[in-house]
Structure formats: C-alpha cells, structure tokens
C-alpha positions in Angstrom: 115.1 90.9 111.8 112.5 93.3 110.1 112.1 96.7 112.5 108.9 97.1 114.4 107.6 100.9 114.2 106.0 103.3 116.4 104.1 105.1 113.5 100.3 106.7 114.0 98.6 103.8 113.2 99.2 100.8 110.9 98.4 101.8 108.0 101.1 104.1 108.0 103.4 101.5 109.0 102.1 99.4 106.3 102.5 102.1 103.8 106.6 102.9 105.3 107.3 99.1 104.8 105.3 99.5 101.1 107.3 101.9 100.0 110.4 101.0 101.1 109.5 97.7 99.3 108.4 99.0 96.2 108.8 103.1 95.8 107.9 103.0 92.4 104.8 101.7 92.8 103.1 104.2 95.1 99.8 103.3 97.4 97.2 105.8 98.3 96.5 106.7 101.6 92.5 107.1 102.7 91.1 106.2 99.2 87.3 106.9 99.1 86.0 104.1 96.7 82.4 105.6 97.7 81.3 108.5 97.3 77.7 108.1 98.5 78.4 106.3 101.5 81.8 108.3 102.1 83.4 104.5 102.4 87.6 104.6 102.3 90.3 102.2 102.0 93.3 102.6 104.0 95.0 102.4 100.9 94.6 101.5 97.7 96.0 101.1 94.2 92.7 102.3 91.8 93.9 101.5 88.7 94.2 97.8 89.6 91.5 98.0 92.2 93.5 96.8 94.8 92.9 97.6 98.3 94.1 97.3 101.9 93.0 97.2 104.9 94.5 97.4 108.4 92.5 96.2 111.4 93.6 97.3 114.8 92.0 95.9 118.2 91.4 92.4 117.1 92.4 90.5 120.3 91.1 93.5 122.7 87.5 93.5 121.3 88.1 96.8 118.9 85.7 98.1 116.6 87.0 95.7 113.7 85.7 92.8 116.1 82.6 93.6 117.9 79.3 93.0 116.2 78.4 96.2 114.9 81.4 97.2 113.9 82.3 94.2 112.4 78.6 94.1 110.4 79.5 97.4 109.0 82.9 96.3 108.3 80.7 93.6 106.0 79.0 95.8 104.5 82.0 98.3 102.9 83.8 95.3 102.3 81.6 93.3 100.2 80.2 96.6 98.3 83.9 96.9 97.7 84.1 93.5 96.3 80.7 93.7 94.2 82.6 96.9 92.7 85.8 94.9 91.4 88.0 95.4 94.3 90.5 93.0 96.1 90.2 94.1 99.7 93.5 93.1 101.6 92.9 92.8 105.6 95.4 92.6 107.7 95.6 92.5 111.6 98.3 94.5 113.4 99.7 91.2 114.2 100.0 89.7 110.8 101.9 93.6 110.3 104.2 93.3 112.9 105.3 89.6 112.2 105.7 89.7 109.1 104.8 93.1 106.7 106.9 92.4 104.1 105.4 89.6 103.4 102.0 91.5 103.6 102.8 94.0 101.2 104.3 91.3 98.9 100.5 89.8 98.6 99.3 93.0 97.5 101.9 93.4 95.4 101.1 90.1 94.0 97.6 91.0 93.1 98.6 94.1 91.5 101.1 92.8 89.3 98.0 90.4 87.9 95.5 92.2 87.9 98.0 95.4 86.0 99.8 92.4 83.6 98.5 88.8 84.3 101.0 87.1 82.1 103.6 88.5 84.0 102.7 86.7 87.2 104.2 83.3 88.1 102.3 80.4 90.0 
C-alpha cells in the first residue's frame, strides 16, 4: 500500500514520491518558465521541457476550478505549451491514489523527449 503524506502541499508530496522513485533524476521545485509574466511550474525538468503541475481544490471549488482561476490557469498553460513544454496536471486525488504511477508518466515523457529511441510502446 503506497503511504499517504502530510507534506505542505502536493507538490512537495509529488516531489518526495519523485525522488524516492528516481533520485538520480532530480525535479525542480517552482521553475519560472516566464520571466515576463513571472509564470512557474510546480516543477519541472528544463532540459526536456517537462513540467508538472499539482491542482489542489478541484472537488471544493478551489482556484484551479472556478472560472477565473481556471481561465488563467489556460492561459500559463497553453503559453507553456506554445513554448515546447509538456505540462503534467495532476489533482490531489490522482496523487494520493496512485503517485507513483504519476511520476512514472512524467518520467515517461522525459526519457523521450531526453532519448526517444530508448522509449518502449
């Protein structure tokens, strides 16, 4: 049974279940990808352009869901995506059932993105 965390947030309980997963491959915490518009990533990998994204408050009507929130949460994403990136999101559900499984996605698009020819279908 994977252990459920009282960590800050989720991000940093992504990032404990990352690199417990994978310590050699280390994820940066609050990665600005913008520097005009100050925009971060709750982590990222930069030299693959890889990036997550944990989003709290979904089934309480948090920021992540309500409509401005969410239209800004547009906005970062897809000028994220225009820029190369492979955004990751994540709800704290999806983290608590099953992270490993999260960070093995983003893993996934790493490894391709770093080596495609090492990736199998």
């Amino acid at each position: 049974m994977t252990r459920i965390l009282r960590l800050a947030n989720q991000a940093d309980q992504f990032l404990w279940h990352w690199n417990r997963a994978y310590p050699a491959d280390p994820l940066i915490r609050e990665y600005r990808f913008n520097e005009i518009r100050r925009w971060r990533f709750d982590c990222a990998e930069p030299v693959a352009r890889v990036a997550v994204e944990i989003d709290g408050g979904t089934w309480v009507a948090g920021r992540h869901t309500r409509g401005a929130g969410f239209e800004r949460d547009c906005e970062k994403l897809n000028a994220a995506v225009a820029d190369g990136w492979a955004v990751f999101r994540f709800t704290t559900s999806m983290l608590q059932r099953d992270p490993l499984g999260c960070c093995e996605q983003v893993a996934r698009m790493i490894r391709w993105r770093t080596n495609p020819a090492a990736v199998e279908d």
